[in-house]
BARO-262312 format. One record per residue (C-alpha): residue in one letter; z negated, x, y. Coordinates in steps of 0.001 Angstrom, whole numbers, padded with zeros to 6 digits, always signed. Layout:
// residues N
AZXY;...
// end
This chain:
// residues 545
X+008994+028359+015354;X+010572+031190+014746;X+013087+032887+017098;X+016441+031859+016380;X+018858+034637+015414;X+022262+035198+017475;X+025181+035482+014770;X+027677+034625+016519;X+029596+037726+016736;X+033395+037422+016413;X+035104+039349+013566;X+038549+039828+013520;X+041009+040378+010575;X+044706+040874+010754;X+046555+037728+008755;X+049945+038529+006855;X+052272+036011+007748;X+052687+033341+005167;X+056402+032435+005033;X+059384+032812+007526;X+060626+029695+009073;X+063707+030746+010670;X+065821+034233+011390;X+068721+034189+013478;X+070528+037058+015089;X+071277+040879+013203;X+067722+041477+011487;X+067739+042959+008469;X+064714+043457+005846;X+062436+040752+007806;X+060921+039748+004551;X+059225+042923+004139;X+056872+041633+007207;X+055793+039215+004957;X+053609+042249+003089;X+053668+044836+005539;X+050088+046251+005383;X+048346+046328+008511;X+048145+050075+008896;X+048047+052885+011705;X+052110+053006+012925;X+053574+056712+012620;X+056659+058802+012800;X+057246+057969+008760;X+057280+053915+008666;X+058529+053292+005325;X+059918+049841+005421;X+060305+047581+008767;X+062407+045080+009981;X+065452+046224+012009;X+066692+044546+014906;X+070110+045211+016682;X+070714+042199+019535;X+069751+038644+020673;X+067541+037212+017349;X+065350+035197+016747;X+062183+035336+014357;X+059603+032416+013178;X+057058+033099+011587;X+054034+030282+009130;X+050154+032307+009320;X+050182+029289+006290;X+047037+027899+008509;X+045434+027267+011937;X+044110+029996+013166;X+042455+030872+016632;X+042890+034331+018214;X+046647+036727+018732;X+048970+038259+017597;X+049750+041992+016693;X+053269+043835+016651;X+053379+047029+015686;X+057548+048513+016946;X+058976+051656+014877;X+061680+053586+016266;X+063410+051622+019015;X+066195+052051+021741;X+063640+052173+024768;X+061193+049289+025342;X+061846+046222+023397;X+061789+042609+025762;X+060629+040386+023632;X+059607+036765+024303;X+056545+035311+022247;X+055527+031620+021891;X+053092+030413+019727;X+052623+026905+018280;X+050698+024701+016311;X+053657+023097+015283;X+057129+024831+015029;X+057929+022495+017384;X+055600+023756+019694;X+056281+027366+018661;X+060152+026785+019640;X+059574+024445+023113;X+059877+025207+026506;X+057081+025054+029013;X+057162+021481+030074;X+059126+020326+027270;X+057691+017431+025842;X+053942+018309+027128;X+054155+022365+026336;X+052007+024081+028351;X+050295+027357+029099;X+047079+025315+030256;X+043681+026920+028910;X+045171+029356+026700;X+048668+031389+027207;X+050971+030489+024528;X+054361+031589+026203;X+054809+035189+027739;X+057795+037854+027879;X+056530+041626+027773;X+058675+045165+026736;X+057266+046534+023360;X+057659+050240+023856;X+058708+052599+021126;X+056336+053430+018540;X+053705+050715+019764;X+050907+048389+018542;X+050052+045640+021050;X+047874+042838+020370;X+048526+039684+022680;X+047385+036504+023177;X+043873+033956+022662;X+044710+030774+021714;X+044770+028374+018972;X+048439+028462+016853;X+049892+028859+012929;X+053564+029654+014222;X+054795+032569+016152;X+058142+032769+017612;X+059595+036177+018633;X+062694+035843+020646;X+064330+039384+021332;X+065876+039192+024313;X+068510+041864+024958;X+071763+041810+023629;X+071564+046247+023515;X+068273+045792+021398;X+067603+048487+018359;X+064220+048030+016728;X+062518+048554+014045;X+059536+046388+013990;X+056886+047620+011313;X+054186+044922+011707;X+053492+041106+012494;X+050047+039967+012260;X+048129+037107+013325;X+044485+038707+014360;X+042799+035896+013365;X+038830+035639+015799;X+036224+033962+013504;X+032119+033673+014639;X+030816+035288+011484;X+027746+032926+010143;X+028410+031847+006733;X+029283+028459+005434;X+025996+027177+003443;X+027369+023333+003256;X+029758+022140+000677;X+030541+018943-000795;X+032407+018563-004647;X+033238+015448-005723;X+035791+013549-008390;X+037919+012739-005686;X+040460+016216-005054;X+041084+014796-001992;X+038018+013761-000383;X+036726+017406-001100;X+040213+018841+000788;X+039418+016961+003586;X+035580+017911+003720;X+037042+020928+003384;X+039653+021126+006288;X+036675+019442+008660;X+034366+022099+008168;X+037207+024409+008885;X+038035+022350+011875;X+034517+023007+013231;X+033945+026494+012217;X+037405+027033+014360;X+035789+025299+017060;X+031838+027102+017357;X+031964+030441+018664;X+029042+031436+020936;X+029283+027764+022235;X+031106+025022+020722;X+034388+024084+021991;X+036585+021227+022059;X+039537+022473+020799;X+040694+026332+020119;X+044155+025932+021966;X+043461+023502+024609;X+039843+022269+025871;X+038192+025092+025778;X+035540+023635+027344;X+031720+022384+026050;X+032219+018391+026653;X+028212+017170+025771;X+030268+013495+025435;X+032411+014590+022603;X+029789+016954+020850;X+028127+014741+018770;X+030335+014545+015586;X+030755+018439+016222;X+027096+019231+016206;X+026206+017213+013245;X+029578+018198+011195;X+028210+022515+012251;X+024618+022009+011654;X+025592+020550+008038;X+027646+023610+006909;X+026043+025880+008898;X+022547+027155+009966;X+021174+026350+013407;X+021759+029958+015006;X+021698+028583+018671;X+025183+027778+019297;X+024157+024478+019710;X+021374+024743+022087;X+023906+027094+024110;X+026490+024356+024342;X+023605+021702+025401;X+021872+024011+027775;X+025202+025625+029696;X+026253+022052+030124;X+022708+020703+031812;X+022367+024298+034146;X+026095+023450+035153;X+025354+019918+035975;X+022123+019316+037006;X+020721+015857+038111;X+021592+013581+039947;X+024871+014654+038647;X+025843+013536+035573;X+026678+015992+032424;X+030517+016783+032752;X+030445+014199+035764;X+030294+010925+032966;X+027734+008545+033141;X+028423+008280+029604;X+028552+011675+028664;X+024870+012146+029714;X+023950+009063+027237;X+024985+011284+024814;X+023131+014200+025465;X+020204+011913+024742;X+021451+010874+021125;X+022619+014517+020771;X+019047+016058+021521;X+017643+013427+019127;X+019544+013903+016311;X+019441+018072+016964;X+015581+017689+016494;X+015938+015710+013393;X+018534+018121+011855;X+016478+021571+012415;X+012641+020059+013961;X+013397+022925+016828;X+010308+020750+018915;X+010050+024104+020965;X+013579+023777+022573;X+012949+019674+022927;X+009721+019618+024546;X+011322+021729+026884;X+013943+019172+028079;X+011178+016720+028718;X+011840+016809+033051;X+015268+016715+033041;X+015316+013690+030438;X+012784+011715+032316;X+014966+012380+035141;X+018196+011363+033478;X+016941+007873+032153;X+015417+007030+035647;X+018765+007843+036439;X+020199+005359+033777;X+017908+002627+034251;X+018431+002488+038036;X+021681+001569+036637;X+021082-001476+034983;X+020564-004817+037035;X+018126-007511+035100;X+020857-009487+033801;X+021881-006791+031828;X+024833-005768+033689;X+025217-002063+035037;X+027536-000140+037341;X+027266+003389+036297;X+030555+004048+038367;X+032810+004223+035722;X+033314+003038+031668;X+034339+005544+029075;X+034014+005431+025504;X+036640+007645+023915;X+040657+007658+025329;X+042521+004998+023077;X+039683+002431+024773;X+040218+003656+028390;X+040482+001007+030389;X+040362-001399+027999;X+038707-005019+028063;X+036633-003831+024814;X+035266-000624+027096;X+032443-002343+028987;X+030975-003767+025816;X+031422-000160+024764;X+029528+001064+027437;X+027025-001110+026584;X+026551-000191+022646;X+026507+003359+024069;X+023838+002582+025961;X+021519+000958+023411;X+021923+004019+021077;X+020926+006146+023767;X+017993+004245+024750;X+016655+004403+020895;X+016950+008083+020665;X+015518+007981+023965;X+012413+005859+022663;X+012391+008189+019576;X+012255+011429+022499;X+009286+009744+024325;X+006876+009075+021195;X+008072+013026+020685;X+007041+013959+024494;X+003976+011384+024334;X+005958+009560+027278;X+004349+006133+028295;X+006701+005234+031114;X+008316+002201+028686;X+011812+003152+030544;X+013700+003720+027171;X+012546-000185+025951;X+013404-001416+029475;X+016672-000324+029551;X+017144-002060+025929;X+015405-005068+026896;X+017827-005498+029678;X+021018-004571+028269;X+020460-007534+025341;X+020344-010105+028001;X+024558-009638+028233;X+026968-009161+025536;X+030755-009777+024696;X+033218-010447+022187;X+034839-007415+021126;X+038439-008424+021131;X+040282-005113+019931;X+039421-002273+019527;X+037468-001095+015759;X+035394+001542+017654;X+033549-000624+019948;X+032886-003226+017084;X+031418-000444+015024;X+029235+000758+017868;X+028117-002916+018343;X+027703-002890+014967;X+025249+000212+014840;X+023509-000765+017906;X+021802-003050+016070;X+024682-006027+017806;X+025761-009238+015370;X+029005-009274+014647;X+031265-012732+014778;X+033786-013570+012314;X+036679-012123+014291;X+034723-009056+015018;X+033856-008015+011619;X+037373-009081+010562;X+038377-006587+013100;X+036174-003718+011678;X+036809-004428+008495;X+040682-005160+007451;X+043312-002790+008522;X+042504-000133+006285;X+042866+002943+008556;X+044504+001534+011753;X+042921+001370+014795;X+040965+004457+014073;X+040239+007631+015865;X+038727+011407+015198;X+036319+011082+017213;X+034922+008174+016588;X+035209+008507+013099;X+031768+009083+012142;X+031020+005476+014005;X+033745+003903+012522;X+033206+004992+008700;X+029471+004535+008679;X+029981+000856+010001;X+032739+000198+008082;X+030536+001304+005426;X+027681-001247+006551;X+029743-003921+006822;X+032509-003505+003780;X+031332-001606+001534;X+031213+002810+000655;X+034797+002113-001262;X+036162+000334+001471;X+035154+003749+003751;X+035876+006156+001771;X+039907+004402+001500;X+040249+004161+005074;X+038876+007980+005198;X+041507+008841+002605;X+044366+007179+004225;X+043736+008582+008529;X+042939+011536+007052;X+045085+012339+004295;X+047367+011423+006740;X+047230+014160+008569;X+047096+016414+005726;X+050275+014806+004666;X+051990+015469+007486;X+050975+019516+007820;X+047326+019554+009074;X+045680+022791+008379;X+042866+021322+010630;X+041671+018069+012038;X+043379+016500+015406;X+042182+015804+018513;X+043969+012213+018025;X+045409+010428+015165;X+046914+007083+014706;X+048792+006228+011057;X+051039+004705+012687;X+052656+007685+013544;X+052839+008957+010400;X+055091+005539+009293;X+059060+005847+009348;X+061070+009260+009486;X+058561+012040+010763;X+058543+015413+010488;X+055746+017400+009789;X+054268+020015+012034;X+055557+022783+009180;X+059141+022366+009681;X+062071+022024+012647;X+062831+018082+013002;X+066154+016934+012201;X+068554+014951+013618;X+067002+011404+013860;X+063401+012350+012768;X+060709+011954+014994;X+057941+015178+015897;X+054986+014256+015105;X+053651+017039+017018;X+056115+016910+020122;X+057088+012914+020116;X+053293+011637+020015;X+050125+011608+021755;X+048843+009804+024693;X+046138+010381+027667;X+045753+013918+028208;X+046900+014983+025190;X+050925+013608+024972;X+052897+015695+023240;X+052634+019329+022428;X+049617+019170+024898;X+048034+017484+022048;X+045454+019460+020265;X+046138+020469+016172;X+042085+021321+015958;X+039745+019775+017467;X+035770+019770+016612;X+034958+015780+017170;X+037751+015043+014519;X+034866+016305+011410;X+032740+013501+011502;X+033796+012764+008187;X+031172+015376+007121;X+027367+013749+008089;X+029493+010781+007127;X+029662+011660+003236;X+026337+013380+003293;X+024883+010177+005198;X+026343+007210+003702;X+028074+008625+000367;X+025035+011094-000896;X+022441+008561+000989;X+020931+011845+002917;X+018270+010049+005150;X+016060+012427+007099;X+012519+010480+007352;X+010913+013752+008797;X+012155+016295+011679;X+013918+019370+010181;X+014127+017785+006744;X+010530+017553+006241;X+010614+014291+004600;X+014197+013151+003060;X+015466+010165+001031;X+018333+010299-001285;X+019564+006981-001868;X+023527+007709-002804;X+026308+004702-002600;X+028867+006769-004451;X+031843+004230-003338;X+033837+004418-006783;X+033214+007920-006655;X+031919+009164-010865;X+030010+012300-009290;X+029533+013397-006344;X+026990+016922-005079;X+026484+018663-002209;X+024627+022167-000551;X+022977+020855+002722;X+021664+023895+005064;X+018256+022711+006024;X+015597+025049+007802;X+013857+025425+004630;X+017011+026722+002944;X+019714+024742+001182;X+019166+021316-000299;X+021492+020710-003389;X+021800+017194-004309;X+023858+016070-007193;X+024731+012246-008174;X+026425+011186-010693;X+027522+007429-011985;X+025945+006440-015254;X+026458+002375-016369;X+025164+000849-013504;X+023110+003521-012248;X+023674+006764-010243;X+021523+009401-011646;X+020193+011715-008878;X+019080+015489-009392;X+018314+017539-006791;X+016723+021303-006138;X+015020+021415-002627;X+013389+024532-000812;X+009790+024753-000902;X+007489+022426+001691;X+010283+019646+001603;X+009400+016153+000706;X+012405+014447-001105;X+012043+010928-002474;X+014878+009694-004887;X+015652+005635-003650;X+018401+004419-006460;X+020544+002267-005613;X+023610+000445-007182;
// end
């Protein structure tokens, strides 16, 4: 295979601000910051903003953005102490450390520094669309010239796009691959204010959402291997049992995406290692003690979790019987682990994630079970478990019934402000008297920023862009388009679109021929399916109704 090429250098570009929220205090002319060109400061500043005294400045980048902020001072009366806090909501932007879950954890979002005279400072490294600039001295006399947001971006292109008759649909496709672009530097991160950390468990929407709008460039197999060399056995990846599971289905599904068999073969130890390790495990009955249960936050500690745990399990130990035909492994400890974990199952009580995964694990679902997957619409739902949780819902309702409950989590984030996906979303919190993340709450309106959360992530803690929120993305390729990949690296591929009420839907697929371009569209009781592939690829058109 060819070597993969690095292009994951960082560009940065200076970002106007959007809008001001809120100026208190003497300033006059602050709307020229609004246009003030991002330019080389000088004796001869034409136009700035002039401060005298306490004020207060807040300023909209009109999107999430990950990187700093510039200020570029004028003439001034000395150095300039300034306080700056950025936020994802305003309500972040305008909090106090410890207020409601603000923090400076993982990224500094709150510091007080002079500006001197006649300066240009860039601060900051974090994940924010709001900047708040508190001067602090009641002698102040600035002039500022310049506010930018110096927005960091890894430059590879977007190839992957997805167009449909649904405006909606294709602005949350849209703000997902945003979401994960954010998100994939050199490695791929959690989130771009807090978490900036490579978590194998919660990569696997995030690597499927970036390796279908973007090429493999090895930002994946950076994240995979930095995680293994900082773990290695008998500990497990990120020290959870589960989190190694996934490493499994991640490795599988990375060599069915790109067909990279040089970088899997050369995992082969440490995964025979690893399922020795998960097998020893597993009793005969079927039960296991892996130490601890953990299938995403809203089902920690749960009843459901076990039988989460167990769902888990069986997915892993398919990819993992996919991996050994791959490594010509004959040990049988992939079927053994399967063989044992169907000898004890339970009712899934509660929670809509662990019925999906029992669902997709190849598990029959009881009445009350698939009642519970299916009705509710979007409730019960989280990002990252969407993927799970659309595709079964999918399975088991109906494309139409999916791509509603898609609409409604969310467009409900987009309703309330979201420039990117969350780390956690419930609708419920979106019901009553809310205010978006855009705005400063009112009296008797709830944050929905600063007022919700739970976990790790209460409050402002909570994360406004996080990577495993763009499932939604193999999810409409997958189950809306029918994209099945019958061949590593797209060798082989089956279109067999359920377009879900949809009249047209099309899409650009990065594949490591090139791009795939698949367009369906409804005709009578058919979908008609065209599609221009790269040369070498094997694409069979399955239609369905």
């Amino acid at each position: 295979m060819e070597e993969q090429k690095n292009t994951d250098t960082l560009t940065r570009e200076y970002i106007l601000p959007a809008r001001i929220v809120l100026a208190e205090g003497n300033i006059e002319n602050a709307e020229c910051l609004l246009h003030a060109a991002a330019g080389q400061i000088g004796l001869g500043v034409l136009e700035s903003a002039h401060v005298c005294g306490k004020s207060r400045l807040v300023f909209d980048f009109g999107r999430e953005l990950r990187g700093g902020v510039r200020i570029a001072l004028g003439w001034a009366k000395g150095a300039t102490r300034v306080r700056l806090r950025l936020g994802e909501s305003v309500g972040e932007a305008l909090s106090e450390i410890g207020q409601k879950g603000s923090t400076n954890d993982h990224a500094l979002r709150d510091l007080t520094l002079p500006l001197p005279m006649l300066s240009d400072q860039c601060v900051f490294d974090s994940g924010f669309r709001f900047l708040c600039i508190d001067v602090l001295d009641a002698e102040a006399d600035a002039h500022i010239a310049v506010v930018n947001a110096v927005s960091v971006f890894a430059a590879r292109p977007q190839v992957g796009a997805f167009r449909c008759s649904d405006k909606e649909i294709e602005r949350i496709f849209d703000t997902a691959a945003y979401t994960v672009r954010l998100c994939a530097g050199e490695r791929i991160w959690d989130g771009i204010k807090r978490d900036r950390l490579v978590w194998v468990g919660d990569l696997y929407p995030e690597v499927t959402a970036l390796l279908s709008v973007c090429a493999d460039d090895g930002c994946v197999t950076r994240s995979l291997d930095h995680v293994k060399a900082e773990t290695p056995l008998p500990r497990w990846m990120n020290d959870f049992p589960m989190y190694s599971m996934w490493w499994v289905i991640i490795l599988e599904e990375y060599y069915r995406m790109t067909g990279n068999r040089e970088y899997v073969l050369a995992q082969r130890e440490y995964f025979e290692g690893l399922m020795r390790q998960i097998d020893g495990c597993i009793a005969e009955d079927g039960s296991f003690d892996f130490g601890m249960n953990f299938v995403d936050w809203p089902t920690h500690g749960h009843a459901d979790e076990p039988e989460g745990v167990r769902c888990l399990c069986l997915l892993c130990a398919e990819s993992a019987r996919r991996l050994e035909e791959l490594f010509g492994v004959r040990t049988g400890v992939a079927a053994r682990i399967a063989q044992k974990l169907a000898r004890a199952h339970a009712e899934v009580r509660e929670k809509r994630q662990i019925a999906a995964l029992k669902l997709l694990a190849g598990g029959s679902l009881g009445g009350r079970e698939r009642a519970l997957l299916t009705e509710g619409g979007a409730k019960g739902f989280s990002t990252f478990m969407s993927y799970f949780l659309l595709r079964a819902l999918s399975k088991a309702a109906g494309e139409q019934a999916a791509l509603a409950a898609m609409k409604e989590y969310y467009g409900g984030m987009l309703a309330l402000g979201a420039t990117t996906f969350w780390e956690d979303f419930d609708v419920a919190w979106g019901e009553g008297n809310v205010c978006p993340v855009d705005r400063i709450p009112q009296e008797g309106e709830k944050d929905i920023h600063g007022d919700f959360g739970a976990f790790c992530y209460t409050g402002y803690r909570h994360s406004l862009c996080h990577g495993w929120s763009a499932g939604v993305i193999p999810f409409l390729y997958r189950c809306i388009l029918g994209v099945r990949i019958d061949a590593a690296g797209y060798g082989k591929v089956t279109l067999a679109p359920r377009l879900g009420g949809l009249t047209y839907a099309e899409a650009d697929i990065p594949v490591p021929q090139g791009v795939l371009h698949v367009s369906c569209r409804r005709s009578g009781d058919k979908t008609e399916v065209r599609y221009t592939a790269p040369a070498g690829m094997d694409v069979r058109v399955e239609q369905s109704k």
